[in-house]
N, CA, C and O atoms as a Tinker XYZ file with bonds, in Angstrom:
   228  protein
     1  N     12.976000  -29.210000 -256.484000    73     2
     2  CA    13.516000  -29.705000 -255.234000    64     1     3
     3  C     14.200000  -28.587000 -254.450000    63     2     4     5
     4  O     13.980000  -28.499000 -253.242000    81     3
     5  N     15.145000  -27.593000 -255.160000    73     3     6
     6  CA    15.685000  -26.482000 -254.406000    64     5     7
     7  C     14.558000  -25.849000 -253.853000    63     6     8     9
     8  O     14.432000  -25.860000 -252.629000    81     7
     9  N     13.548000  -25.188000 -254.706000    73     7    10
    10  CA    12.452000  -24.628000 -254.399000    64     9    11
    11  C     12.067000  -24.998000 -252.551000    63    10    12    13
    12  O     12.082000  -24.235000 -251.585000    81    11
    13  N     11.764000  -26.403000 -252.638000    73    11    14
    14  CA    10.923000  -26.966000 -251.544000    64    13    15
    15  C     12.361000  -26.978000 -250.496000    63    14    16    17
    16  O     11.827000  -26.879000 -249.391000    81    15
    17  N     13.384000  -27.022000 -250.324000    73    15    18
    18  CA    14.447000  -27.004000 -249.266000    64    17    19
    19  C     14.567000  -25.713000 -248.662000    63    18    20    21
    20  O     14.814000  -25.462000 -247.482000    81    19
    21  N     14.254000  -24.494000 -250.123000    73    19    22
    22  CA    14.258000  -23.298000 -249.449000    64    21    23
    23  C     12.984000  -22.798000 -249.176000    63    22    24    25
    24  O     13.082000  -21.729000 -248.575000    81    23
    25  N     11.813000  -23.138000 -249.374000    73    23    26
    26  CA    10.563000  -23.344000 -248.377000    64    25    27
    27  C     10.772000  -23.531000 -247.185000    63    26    28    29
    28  O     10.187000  -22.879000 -246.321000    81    27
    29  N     11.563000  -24.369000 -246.947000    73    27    30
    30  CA    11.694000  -25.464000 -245.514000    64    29    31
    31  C     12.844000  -24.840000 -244.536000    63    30    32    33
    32  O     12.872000  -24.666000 -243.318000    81    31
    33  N     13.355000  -24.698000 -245.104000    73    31    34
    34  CA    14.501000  -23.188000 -244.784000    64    33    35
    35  C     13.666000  -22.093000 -244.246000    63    34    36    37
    36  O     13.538000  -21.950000 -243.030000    81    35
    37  N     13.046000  -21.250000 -245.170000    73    35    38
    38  CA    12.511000  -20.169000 -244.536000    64    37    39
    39  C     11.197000  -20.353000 -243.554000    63    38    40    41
    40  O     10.843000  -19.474000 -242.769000    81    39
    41  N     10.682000  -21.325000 -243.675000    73    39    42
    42  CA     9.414000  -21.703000 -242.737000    64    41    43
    43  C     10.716000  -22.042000 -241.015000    63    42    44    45
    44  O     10.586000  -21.469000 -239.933000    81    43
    45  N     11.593000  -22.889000 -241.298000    73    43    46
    46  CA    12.100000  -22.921000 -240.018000    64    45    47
    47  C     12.853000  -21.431000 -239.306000    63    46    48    49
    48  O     12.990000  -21.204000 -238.104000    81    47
    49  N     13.207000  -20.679000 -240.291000    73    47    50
    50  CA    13.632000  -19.058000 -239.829000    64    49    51
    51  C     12.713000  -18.412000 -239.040000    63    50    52    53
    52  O     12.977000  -17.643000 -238.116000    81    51
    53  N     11.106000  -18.902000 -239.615000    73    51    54
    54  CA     9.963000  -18.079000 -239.038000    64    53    55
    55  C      9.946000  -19.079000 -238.353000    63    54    56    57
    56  O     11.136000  -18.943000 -238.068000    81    55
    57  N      9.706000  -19.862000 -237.888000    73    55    58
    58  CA     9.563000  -20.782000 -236.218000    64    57    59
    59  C     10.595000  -20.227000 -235.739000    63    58    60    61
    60  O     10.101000  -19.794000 -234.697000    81    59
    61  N     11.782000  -19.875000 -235.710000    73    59    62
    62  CA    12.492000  -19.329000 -235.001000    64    61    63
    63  C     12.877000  -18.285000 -234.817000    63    62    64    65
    64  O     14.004000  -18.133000 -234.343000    81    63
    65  N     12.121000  -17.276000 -235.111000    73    63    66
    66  CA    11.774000  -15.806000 -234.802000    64    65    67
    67  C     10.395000  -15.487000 -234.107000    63    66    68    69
    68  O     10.185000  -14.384000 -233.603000    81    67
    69  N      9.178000  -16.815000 -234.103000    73    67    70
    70  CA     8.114000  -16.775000 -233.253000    64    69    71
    71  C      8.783000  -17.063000 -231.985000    63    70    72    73
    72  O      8.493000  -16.481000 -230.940000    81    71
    73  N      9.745000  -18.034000 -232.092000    73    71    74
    74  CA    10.022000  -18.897000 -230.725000    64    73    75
    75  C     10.771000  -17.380000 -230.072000    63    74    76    77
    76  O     10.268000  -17.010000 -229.011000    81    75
    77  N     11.847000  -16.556000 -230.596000    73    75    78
    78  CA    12.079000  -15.788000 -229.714000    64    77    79
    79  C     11.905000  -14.933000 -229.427000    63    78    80    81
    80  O     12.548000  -14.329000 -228.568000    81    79
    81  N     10.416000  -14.302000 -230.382000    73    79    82
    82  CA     9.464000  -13.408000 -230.090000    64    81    83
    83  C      8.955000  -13.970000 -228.663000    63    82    84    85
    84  O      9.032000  -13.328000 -227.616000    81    83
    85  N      8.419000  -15.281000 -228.790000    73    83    86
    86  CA     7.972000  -15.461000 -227.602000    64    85    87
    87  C      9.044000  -15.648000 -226.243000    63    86    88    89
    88  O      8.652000  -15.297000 -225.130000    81    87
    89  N      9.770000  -15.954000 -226.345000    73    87    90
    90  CA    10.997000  -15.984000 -225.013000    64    89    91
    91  C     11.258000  -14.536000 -224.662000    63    90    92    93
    92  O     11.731000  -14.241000 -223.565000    81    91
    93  N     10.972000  -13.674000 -225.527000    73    91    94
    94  CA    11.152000  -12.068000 -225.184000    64    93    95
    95  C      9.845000  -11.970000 -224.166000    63    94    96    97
    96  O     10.007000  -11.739000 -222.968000    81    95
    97  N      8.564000  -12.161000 -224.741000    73    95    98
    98  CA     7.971000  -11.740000 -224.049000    64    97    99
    99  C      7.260000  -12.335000 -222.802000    63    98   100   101
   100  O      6.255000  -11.882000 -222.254000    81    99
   101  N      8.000000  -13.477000 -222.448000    73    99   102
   102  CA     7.958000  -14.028000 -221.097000    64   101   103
   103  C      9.046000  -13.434000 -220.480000    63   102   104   105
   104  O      9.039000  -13.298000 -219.257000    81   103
   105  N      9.842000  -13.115000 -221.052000    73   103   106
   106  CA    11.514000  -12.456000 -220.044000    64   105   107
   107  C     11.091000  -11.218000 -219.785000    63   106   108   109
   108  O     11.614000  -10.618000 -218.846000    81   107
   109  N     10.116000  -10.624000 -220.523000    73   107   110
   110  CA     9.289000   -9.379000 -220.056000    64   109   111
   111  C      8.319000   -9.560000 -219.097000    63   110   112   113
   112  O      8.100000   -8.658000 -218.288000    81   111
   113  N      7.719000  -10.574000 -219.069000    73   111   114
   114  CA     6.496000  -10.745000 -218.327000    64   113   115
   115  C      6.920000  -10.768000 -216.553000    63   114   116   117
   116  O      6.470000  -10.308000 -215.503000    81   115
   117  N      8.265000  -11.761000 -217.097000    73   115   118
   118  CA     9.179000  -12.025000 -215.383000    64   117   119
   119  C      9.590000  -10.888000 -214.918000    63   118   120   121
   120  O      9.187000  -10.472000 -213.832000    81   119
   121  N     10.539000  -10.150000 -215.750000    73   119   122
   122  CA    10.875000   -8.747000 -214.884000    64   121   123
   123  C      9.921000   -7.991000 -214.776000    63   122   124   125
   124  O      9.895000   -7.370000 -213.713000    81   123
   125  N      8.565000   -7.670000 -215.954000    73   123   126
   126  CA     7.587000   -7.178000 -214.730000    64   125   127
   127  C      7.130000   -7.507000 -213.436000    63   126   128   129
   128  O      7.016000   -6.672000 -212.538000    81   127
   129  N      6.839000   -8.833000 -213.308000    73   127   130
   130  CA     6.170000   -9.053000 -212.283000    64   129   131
   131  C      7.613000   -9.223000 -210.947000    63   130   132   133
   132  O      7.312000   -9.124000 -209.757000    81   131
   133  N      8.750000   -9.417000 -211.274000    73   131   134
   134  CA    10.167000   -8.965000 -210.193000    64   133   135
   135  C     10.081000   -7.635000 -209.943000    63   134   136   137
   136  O     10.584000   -7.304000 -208.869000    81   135
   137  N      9.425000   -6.442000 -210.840000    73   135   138
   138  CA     9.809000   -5.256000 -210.448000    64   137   139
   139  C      8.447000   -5.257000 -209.438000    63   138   140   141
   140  O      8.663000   -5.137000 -208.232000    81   139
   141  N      6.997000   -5.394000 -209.927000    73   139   142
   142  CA     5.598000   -5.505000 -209.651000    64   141   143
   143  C      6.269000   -6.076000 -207.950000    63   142   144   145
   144  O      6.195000   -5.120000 -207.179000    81   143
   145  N      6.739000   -7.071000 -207.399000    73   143   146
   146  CA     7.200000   -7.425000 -206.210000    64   145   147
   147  C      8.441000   -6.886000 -205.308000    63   146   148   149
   148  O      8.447000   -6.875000 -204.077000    81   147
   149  N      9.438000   -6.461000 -206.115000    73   147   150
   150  CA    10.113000   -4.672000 -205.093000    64   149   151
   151  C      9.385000   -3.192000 -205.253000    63   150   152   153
   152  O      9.942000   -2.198000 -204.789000    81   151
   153  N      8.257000   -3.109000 -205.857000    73   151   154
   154  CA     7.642000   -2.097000 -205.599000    64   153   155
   155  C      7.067000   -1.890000 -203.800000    63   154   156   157
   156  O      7.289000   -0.878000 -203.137000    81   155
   157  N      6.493000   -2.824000 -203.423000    73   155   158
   158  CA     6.275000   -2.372000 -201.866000    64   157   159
   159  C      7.070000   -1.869000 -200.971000    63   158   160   161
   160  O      6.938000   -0.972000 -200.139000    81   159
   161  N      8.200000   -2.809000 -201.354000    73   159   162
   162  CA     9.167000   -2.461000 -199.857000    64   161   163
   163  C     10.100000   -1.227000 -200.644000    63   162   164   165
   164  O     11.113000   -0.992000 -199.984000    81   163
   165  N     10.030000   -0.662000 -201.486000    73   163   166
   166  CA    10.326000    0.697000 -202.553000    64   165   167
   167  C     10.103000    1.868000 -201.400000    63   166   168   169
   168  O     10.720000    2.620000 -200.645000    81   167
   169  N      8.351000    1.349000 -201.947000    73   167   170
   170  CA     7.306000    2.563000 -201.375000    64   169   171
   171  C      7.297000    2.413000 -199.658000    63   170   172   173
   172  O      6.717000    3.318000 -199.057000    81   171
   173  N      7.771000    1.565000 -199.033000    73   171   174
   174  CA     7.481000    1.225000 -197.968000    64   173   175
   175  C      8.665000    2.070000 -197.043000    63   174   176   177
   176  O      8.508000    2.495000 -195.899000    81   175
   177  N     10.111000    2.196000 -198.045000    73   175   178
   178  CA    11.450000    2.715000 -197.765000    64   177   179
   179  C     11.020000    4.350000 -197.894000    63   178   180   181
   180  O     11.114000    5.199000 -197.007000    81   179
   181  N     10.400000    4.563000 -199.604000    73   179   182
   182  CA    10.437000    6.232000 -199.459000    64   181   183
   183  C      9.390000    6.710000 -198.166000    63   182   184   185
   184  O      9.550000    7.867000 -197.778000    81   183
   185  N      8.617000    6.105000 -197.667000    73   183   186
   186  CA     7.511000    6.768000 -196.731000    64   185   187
   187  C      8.379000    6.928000 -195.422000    63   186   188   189
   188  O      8.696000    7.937000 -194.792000    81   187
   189  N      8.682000    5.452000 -195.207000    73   187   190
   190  CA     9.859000    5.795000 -194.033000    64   189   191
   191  C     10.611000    7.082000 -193.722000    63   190   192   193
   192  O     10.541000    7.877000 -192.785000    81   191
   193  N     11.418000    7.015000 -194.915000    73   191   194
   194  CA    12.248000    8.103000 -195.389000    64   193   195
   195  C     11.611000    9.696000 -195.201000    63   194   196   197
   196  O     12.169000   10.572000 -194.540000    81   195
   197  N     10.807000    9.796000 -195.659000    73   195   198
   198  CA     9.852000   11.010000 -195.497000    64   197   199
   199  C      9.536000   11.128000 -194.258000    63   198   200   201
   200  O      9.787000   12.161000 -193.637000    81   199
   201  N      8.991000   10.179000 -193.765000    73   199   202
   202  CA     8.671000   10.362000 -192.034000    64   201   203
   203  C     10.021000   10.922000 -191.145000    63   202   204   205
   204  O     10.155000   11.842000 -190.338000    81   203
   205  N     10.596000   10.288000 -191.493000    73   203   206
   206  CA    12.599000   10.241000 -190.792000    64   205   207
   207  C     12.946000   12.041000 -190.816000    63   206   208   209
   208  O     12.970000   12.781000 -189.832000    81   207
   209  N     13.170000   12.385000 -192.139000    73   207   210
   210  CA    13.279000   13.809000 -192.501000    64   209   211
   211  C     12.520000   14.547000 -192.075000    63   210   212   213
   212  O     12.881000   15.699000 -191.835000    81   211
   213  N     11.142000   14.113000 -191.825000    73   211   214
   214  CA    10.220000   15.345000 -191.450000    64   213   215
   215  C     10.090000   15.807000 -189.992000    63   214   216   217
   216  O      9.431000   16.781000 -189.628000    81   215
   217  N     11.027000   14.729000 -188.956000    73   215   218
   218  CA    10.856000   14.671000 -187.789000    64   217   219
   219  C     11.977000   14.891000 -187.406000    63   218   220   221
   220  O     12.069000   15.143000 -186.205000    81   219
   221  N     12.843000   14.891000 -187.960000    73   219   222
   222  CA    14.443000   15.573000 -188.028000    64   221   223
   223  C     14.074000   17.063000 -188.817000    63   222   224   225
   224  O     13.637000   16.786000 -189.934000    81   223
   225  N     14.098000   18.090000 -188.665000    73   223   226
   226  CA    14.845000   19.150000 -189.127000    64   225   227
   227  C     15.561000   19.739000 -189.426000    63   226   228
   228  O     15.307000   20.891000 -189.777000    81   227
């Protein structure tokens, strides 16, 4: 009977190290795709920027 409680024990440790394996890698997936969406207006600022400086001397 101990046997099978600590079966049941460690099978729920591993469901709950998949579960926040997986919550990691959706919290990864989101800030990629948040960074993936301030990348334009990034690149959109340094070009500006470059233009600005190059026409100023």
């Amino acid at each position: 009977m101990l046997s099978q409680r600590h079966h049941r024990l460690e099978a729920k440790g591993s469901e709950e190290e998949q579960e926040r394996e997986g919550v990691m890698v959706i919290a990864g997936l989101l800030k990629d795709r948040v960074d993936v969406e301030k990348e334009p207006a990034m690149k959109k600022q340094r070009i500006q920027g470059y233009f600005e400086n190059r026409s100023n001397p």
